[in-house]
C-alpha positions as CSV (number, residue, x, y, z in Angstrom):
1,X,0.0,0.0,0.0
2,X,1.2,3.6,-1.2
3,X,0.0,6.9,0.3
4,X,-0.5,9.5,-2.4
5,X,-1.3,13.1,-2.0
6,X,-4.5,13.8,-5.0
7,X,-5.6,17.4,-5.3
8,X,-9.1,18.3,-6.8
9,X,-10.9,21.3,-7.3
10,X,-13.5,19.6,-5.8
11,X,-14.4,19.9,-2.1
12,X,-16.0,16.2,-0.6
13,X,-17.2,16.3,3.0
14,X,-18.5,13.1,2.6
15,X,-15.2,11.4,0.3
16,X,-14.9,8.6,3.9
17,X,-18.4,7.3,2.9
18,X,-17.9,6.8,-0.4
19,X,-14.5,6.9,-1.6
20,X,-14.8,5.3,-5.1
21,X,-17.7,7.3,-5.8
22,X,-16.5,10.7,-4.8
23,X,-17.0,13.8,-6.9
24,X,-12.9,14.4,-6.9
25,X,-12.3,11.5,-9.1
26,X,-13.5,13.5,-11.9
27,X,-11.4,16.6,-11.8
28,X,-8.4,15.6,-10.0
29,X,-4.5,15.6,-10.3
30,X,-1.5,13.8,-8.6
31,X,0.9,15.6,-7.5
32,X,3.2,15.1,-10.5
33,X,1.1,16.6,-12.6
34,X,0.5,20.3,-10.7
35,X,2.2,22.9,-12.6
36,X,2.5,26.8,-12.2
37,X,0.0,27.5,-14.3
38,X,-3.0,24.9,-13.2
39,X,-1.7,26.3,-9.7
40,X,-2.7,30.0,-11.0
41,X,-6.0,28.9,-12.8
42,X,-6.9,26.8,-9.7
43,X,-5.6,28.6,-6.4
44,X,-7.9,26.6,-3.8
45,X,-7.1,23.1,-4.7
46,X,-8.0,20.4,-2.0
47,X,-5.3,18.2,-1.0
48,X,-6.1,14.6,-0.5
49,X,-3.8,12.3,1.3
50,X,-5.3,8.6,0.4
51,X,-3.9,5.4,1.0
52,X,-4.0,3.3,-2.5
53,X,-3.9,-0.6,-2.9
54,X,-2.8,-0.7,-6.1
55,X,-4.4,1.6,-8.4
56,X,-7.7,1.0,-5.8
57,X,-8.2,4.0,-3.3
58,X,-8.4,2.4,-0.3
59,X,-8.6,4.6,3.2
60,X,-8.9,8.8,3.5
61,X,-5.8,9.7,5.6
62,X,-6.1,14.1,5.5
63,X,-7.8,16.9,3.8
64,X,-6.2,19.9,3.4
């Protein structure tokens, strides 16, 4: 198991219900991919820490 930070524009209150199914899946970026200029278009990204098994999000760790 991996813990991987995931930001999203998104902001799930909810995301340690329903994990799989949350709303930040669909707009979301890994770390890697976070670049000056997303950072400028997007200034109030969520940061997701989530435990993965595999490629399968498994547990919510923080939200910042």
């Amino acid at each position: 198991m991996t813990e991987e930070k995931v930001y999203s524009t998104v902001k799930d209150e909810n995301i340690r219900k329903n994990l799989n199914g949350s709303p930040i899946w669909k707009n979301c970026l890994h770390s890697d991919d976070l670049t000056s200029e997303i950072k400028k278009k997007y200034p109030n990204l969520i940061e997701y820490s989530i435990k993965f098994d595999g490629l399968k999000p498994v547990q919510v760790l923080k939200i910042k």
